[in-house]
C-alpha positions in Angstrom: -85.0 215.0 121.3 -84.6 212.8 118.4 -87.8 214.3 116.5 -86.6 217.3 116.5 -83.0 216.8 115.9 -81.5 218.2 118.9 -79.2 217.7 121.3 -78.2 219.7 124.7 -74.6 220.1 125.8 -75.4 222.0 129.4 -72.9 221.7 132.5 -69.2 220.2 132.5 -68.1 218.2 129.8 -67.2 215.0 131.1 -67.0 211.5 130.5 -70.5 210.8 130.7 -71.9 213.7 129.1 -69.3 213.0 125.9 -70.5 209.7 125.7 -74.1 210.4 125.6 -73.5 213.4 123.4 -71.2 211.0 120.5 -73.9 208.4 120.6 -77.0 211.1 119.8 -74.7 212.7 117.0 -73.8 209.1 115.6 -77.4 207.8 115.7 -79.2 211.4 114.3 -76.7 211.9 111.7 -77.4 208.1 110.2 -81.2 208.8 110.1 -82.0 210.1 106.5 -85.8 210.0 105.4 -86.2 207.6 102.3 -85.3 209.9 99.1 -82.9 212.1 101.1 -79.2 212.2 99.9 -78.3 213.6 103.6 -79.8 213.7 107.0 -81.9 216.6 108.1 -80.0 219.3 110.3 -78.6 218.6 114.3 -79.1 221.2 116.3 -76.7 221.2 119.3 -77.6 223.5 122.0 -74.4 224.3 123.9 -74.2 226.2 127.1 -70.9 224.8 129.6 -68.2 226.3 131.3 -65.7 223.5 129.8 -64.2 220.5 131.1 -62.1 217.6 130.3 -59.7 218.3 127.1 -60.0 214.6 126.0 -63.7 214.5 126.2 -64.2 217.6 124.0 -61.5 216.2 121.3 -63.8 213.1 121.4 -66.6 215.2 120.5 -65.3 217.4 118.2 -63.8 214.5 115.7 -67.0 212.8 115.7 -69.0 216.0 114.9 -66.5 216.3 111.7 -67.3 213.0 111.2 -70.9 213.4 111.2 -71.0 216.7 109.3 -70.3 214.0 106.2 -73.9 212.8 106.4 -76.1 216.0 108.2 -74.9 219.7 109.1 -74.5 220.3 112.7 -76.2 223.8 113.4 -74.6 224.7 117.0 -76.2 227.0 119.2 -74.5 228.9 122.4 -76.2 230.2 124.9 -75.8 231.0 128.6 -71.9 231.1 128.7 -69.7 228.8 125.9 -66.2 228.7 127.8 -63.5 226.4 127.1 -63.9 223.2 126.0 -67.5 224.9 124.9 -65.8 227.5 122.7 -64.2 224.9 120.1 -67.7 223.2 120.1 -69.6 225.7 119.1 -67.1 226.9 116.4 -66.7 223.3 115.0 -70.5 223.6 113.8 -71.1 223.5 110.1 -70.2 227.5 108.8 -73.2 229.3 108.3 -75.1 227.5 111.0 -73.2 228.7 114.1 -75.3 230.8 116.2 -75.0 232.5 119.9 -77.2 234.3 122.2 -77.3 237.8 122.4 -76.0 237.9 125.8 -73.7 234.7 125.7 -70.1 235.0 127.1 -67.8 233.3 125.3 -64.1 232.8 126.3 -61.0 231.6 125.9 -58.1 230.5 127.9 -54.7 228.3 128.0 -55.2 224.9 129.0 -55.2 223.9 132.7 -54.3 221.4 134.5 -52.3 220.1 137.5 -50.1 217.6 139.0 -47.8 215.5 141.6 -44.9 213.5 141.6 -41.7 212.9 140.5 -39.7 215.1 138.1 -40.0 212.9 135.0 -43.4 212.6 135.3 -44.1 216.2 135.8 -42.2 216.8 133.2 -44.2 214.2 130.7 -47.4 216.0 132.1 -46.1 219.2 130.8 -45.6 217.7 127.2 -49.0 216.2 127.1 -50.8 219.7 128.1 -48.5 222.0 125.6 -49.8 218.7 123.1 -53.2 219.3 124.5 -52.7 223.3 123.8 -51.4 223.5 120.4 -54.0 221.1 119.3 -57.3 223.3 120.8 -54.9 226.2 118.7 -54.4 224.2 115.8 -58.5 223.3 115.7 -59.7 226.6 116.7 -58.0 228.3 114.2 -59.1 225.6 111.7 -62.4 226.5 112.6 -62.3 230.7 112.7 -61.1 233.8 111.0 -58.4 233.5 113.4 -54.8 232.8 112.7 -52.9 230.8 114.7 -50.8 233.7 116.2 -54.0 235.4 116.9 -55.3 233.0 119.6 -51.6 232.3 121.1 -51.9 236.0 121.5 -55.1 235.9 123.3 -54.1 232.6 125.1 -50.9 234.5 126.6 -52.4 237.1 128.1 -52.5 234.6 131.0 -56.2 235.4 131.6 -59.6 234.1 130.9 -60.4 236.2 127.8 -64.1 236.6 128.1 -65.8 237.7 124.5 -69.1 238.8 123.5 -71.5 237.1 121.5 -70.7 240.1 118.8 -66.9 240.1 119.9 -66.7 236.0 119.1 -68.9 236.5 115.4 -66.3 239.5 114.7 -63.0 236.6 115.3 -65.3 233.7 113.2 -66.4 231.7 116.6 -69.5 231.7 115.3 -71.8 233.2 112.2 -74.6 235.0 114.2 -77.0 236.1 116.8 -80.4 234.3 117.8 
């Protein structure tokens, strides 16, 4: 809703969705009233059980792109999983927010495959690549250490959090 600054994030994040998603955050973050050193705030309303690796990357470099010319207030609600989980963090601090009764969680990067041995075996690289960079970005954008979330990670579960559970490890700042 480009009067009001917002943007929704709600169901897989895909291809499609990304692209859609990069092109409202590029075009609101340009728009600055006459007089204004910076653009007015995004809201980004976030509520997804995850998706594609790639796609949330995509999205997450451009929001620290765009957090140059606005601040990105994100906003979890529903369930923020995954993908979702990094994307809500990688709002500006201060202006990350969940719902009282959002789920949040966090798990080790899935995927699967076929084929010959060497290929397998380049798929495996390109997922523990995938892995330590959500890690590496996560922790970047949280109270936690790098440790911490391999910790959580290796349980070999979904780690499911609450909306007060995820503000205690610096997913986000604060209730609605």
């Amino acid at each position: 809703i480009p009067e009001q600054r917002s943007i929704m994030l709600v169901g897989e994040v895909d291809e499609e969705k990304s692209a859609d998603l990069i092109s409202a955050l590029l075009v609101l973050a340009q728009q600055k009233k006459e007089g204004q050193e910076r653009a007015e705030d995004i809201k980004l309303y976030i509520s997804t059980y995850g998706g594609s690796a790639d796609e949330m990357f995509g999205i997450y470099d451009v929001m620290n792109y765009c957090k140059q010319f606005c601040d990105i207030e994100t906003i979890g609600f529903g369930k923020v999983m995954s993908a979702g989980t990094l994307l809500v963090a990688a709002g500006t601090k201060g202006k990350r927010k969940l719902g009282k009764h959002c789920r949040v969680m966090i798990h080790a990067v899935n995927g699967g495959s076929i084929g010959e041995l060497h290929n397998l075996e380049n798929e495996m690289e390109q997922m523990k690549y995938l892995q330590d960079n959500y890690i590496q970005c996560l922790s970047s954008e949280t109270s936690m250490t790098k440790r911490q979330i391999e910790r959580l990670i290796n349980r070999k579960v979904n780690v499911y959090l609450s909306a007060a559970e995820a503000i205690e490890r610096g997913l986000a700042d604060g209730v609605l």
